[in-house]
N, C-alpha and C positions, 0 to 999 in steps of 0.2 A: 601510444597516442598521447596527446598535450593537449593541454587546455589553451586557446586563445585566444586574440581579441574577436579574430573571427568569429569564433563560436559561442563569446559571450553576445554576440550583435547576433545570431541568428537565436539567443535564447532570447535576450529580448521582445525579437521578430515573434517567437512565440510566444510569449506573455502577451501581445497584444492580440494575437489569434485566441487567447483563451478568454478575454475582457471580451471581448466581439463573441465567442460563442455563450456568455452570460458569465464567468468567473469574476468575482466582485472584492472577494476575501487577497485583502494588499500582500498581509503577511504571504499566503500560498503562494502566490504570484511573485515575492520577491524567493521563496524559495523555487521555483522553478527557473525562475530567472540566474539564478547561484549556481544551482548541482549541475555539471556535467554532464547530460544523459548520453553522451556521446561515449565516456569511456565505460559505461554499463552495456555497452553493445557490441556485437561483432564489429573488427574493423571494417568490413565490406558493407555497412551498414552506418559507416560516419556519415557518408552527404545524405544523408535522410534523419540524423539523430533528430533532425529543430523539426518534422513534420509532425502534425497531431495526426499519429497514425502507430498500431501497436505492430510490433516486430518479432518474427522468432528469437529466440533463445536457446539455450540447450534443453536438453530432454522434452520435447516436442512441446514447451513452452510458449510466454510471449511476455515480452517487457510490454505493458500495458499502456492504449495511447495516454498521453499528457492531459487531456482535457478529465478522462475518467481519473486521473491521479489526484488532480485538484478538484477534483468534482468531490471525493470521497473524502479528502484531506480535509475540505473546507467544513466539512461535515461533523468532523471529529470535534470541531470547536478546540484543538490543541493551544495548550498554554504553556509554558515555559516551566518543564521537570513534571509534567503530567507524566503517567505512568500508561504506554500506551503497547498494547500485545497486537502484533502482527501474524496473519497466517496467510501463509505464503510469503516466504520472501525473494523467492524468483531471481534477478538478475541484482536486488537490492534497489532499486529507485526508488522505490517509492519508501526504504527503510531513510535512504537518503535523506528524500524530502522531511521525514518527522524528524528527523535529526537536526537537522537545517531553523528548525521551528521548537528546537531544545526540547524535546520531550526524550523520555529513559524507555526506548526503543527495548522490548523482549520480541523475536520473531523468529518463524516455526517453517521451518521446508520440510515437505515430505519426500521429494525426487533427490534421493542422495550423491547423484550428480550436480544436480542446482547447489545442492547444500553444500558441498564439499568446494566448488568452483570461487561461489558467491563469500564464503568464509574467506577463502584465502584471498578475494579482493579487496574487501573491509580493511584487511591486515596488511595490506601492501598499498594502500589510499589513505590511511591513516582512520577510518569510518569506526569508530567503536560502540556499537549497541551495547545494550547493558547481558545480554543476551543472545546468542545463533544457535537456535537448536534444529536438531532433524528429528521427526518424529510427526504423530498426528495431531494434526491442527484443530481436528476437530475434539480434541480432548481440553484445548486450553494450558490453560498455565496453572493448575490450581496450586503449587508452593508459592506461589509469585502471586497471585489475586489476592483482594480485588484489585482492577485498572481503571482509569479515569478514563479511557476508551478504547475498544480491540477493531482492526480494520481486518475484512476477510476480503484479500484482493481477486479469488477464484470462487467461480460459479457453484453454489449449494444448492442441492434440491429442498432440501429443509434448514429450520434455523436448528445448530447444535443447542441442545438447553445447555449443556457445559459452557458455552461464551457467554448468555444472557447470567448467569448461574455466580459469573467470576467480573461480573460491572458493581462499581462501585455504585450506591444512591446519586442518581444525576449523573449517571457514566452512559456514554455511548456508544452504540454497535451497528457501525455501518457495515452491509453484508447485501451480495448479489444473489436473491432466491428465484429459484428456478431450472430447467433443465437445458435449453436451445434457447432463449431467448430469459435472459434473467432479470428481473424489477428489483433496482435497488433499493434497498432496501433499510432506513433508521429506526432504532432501538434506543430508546430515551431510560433508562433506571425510574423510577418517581417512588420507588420502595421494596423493600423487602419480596412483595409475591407481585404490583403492578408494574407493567413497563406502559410506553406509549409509543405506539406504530405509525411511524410515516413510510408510505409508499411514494418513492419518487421518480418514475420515467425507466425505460426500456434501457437495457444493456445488455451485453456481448461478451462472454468472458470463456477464457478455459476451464473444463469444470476442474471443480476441488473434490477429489475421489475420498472415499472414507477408508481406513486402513483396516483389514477386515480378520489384521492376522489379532 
């Protein structure tokens, strides 16, 4: 597949579907408007890449819709070489999109199909995270912490203390809590033992399993 004008007008098309469903943050929006989501997808699944609408993937996955990418991204408050831990990296879009926004991307698959597919994309797109690892997400990064902010793209029934555990003071941790129906969920740093808890609105996500071996 190729990237073209076409499909740079249908991202467009969707940048202004995500401004209309409340996305305000320019930078998010000129990265989604950039990344390709079309070649992170099956091909059978191009004339749908511009819909705000989430899709399978391999290992009974889903590249997550557009509006939750930016929704979660904008959140991060990303800055340019922030240090940002990914768990879940799934199909990579959304590893994309922080790229796209110069942050030093570390990010964590646990389905050693996603991981191994997703790895050899990065490397044949030219995408280079500072990081592709496979393993549990829910353990974090701790040689690599602290991060200026970690994004957990799949459904957690609780927050890992390992992710709050590895934020920098004033680091963020945007994370979907709950089991069928999950409340996104922000983590502010403000010290050593406080954080501060924003609850923001209902979401739908694949859960993130704990690795139990």
């Amino acid at each position: 597949m190729r990237d073209t004008l076409k499909h740079r007008g249908m991202r467009n098309k969707l940048a202004d579907v995500l401004i209309a469903k409340g996305i305000v943050d320019t930078k998010v929006l000129d990265a989604i408007r950039t990344v390709p989501r079309h070649l992170f997808m099956d091909s059978s699944f191009e004339g749908h890449a511009y819909q705000d609408k989430a899709f399978p993937i391999a290992a009974d996955q889903t590249i997550s819709q557009p509006y939750t990418v930016a929704f979660q991204t904008g959140l991060l408050e990303v800055e340019p070489g922030h240090k940002v831990l990914e768990i879940g990296t799934g199909s990579g879009y959304q590893t994309a999109i922080l790229m796209q926004l110069k942050a030093k991307v570390y990010t964590i698959e646990r389905q050693l199909e996603l991981f191994k597919k997703t790895n050899l994309f990065f490397k044949k797109m030219g995408y280079r995270p500072k990081k592709v690892i496979f393993g549990d997400g829910y353990k974090g990064l701790p040689e690599v912490a602290p991060f200026d902010s970690i994004i957990v793209t799949a459904g957690a029934p609780e927050v890992p203390k390992a992710l709050l555990s590895q934020l920098k003071i004033g680091g963020r941790l945007v994370i979907p809590v709950g089991i069928d129906d999950q409340i996104m969920t922000l983590f502010i740093r403000k010290s050593e033992k406080e954080f501060e808890k924003k609850e923001l609105g209902s979401f739908r996500f694949v859960p993130l399993l704990e690795d139990k071996n």
